[in-house]
N, C-alpha and C positions, 0 to 999 in steps of 0.2 A: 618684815621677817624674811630672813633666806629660806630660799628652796630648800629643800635636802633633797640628796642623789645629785648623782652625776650630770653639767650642763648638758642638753643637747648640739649636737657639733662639735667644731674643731676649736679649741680654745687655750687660752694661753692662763689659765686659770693658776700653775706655778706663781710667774713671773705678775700676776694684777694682785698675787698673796704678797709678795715682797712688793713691790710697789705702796700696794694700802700700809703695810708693816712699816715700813720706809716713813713716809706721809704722819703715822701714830704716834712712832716711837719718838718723832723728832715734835709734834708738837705737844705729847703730853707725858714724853720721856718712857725710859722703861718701863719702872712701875707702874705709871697711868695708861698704859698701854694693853688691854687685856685681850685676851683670845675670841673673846666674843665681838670686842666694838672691832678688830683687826678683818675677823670674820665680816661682821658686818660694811667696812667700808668696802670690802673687797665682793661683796656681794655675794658671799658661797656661806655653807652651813660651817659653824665651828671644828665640826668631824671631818669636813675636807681638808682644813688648816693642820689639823695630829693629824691627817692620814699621809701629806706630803712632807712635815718636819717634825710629830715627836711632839715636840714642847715648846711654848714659847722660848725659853732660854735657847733652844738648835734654830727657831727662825730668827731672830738676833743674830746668832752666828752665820746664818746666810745672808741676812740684809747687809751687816759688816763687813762680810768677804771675809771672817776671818779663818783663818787655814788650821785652828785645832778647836775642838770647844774644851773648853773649862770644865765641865761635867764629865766631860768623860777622862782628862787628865786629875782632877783632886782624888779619887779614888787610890789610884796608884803614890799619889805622893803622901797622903795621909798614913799609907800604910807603911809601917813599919816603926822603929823607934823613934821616940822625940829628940833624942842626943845627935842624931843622922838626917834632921827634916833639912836643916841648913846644905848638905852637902846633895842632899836628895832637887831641895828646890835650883840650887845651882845645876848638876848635871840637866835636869828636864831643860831649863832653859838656854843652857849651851846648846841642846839637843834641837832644840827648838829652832831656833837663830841662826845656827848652822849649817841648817838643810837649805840652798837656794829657795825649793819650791816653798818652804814654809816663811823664808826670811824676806821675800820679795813680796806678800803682800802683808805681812807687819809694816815693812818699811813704807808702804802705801798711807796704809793706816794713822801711823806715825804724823805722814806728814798731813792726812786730812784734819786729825784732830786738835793738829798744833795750827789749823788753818780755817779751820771751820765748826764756829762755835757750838749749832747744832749736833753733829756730830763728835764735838768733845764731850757736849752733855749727854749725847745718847752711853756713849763709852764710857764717863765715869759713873756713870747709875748703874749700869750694867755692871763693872767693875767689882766696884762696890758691895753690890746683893747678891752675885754670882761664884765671884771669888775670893773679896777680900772677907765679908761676913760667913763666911761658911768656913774658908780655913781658921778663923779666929774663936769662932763657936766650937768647933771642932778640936781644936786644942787649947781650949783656953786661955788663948792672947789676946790683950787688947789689939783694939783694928788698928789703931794708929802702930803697932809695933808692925804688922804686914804690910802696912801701906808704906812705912817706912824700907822693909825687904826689900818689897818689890819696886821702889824707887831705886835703891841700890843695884837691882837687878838688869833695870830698863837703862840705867845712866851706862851699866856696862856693857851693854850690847850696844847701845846707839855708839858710843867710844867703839866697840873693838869690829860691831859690823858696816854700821852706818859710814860712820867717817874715820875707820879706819886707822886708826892714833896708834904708833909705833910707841912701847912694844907691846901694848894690852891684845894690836891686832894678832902680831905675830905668837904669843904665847900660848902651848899647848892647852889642853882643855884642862889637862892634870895639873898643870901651874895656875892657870884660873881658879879652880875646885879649892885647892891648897891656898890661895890667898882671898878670895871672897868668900868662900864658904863658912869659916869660925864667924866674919860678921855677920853673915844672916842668920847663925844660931844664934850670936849675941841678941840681935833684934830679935830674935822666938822665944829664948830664955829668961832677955831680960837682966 
């Protein structure tokens, strides 16, 4: 059983939370990965784990490196009309992709998951019960119609940021919005 309160001393008790996290997630995936046994490999009380990340779902976003979390972006995108979620999920992800500091460690990401199996299993579970299951519950899509979006979504950044493919690189964001957006309503409506 862990201690509760604070170690005595100087301790790196962040970084041995991501490390245990790290270690869990990959051998029994997200969802087999709970707060408690995380807590426990790391040696600290569960309360230390929410006192430095919140929720499982924000320590995944730190063990990932990834530069938004998902919870705090579905809010904003759910809101508003369902005739607009297509144009909405395009601008967020221009917006996203866009920005050096957020699009250099996707692009990290990218190439770990296409390189490292572990890691592509952490990321599609994660995926999956994070973001694709909850926008689809949320509006009442089948998941394979999001997973489908958001393949469309990811094929056109890797094109326009990744490797750069004239003229998807070069085109305004308003010329993007204007041409992939009707298809990811299609895939929301159906």
């Amino acid at each position: 059983m862990a201690r509760a309160g604070r170690r005595p001393g100087q301790t790196e008790t962040r970084e041995q939370i991501v490390d245990a996290a790290r270690r869990l997630f990959a051998e029994r995936g997200y969802a087999g990965a709970t707060v408690r046994a995380i807590a426990a490999e790391a040696g600290v009380n569960p309360a230390l784990l929410h006192h430095f990340f919140g929720t499982k779902q924000q320590l995944f976003v730190a063990v990932m490196n990834l530069p938004v979390n998902p919870a705090e972006l579905l809010p904003q995108l759910l809101a508003g009309p369902s005739d607009e979620l297509g144009e909405r999920l395009v601008r967020l992800f221009l917006t996203i992709w866009g920005e050096p500091e957020t699009r250099a460690p996707f692009v990290a990401l990218v190439r770990s998951i296409t390189t490292n199996d572990q890691a592509a299993a952490m990321m599609r579970e994660f995926i999956d019960s994070a973001v694709f299951s909850k926008v689809a519950e949320a509006r009442g899509i089948p998941r394979i119609r999001v997973s489908a979006a958001a393949g469309q979504l990811v094929g056109m950044a890797l094109l326009r940021y990744v490797l750069e493919v004239p003229p998807l690189a070069d085109a305004t964001e308003e010329e993007i919005v204007e041409l992939v957006a009707p298809v990811i309503q299609y895939y929301i409506d159906g």
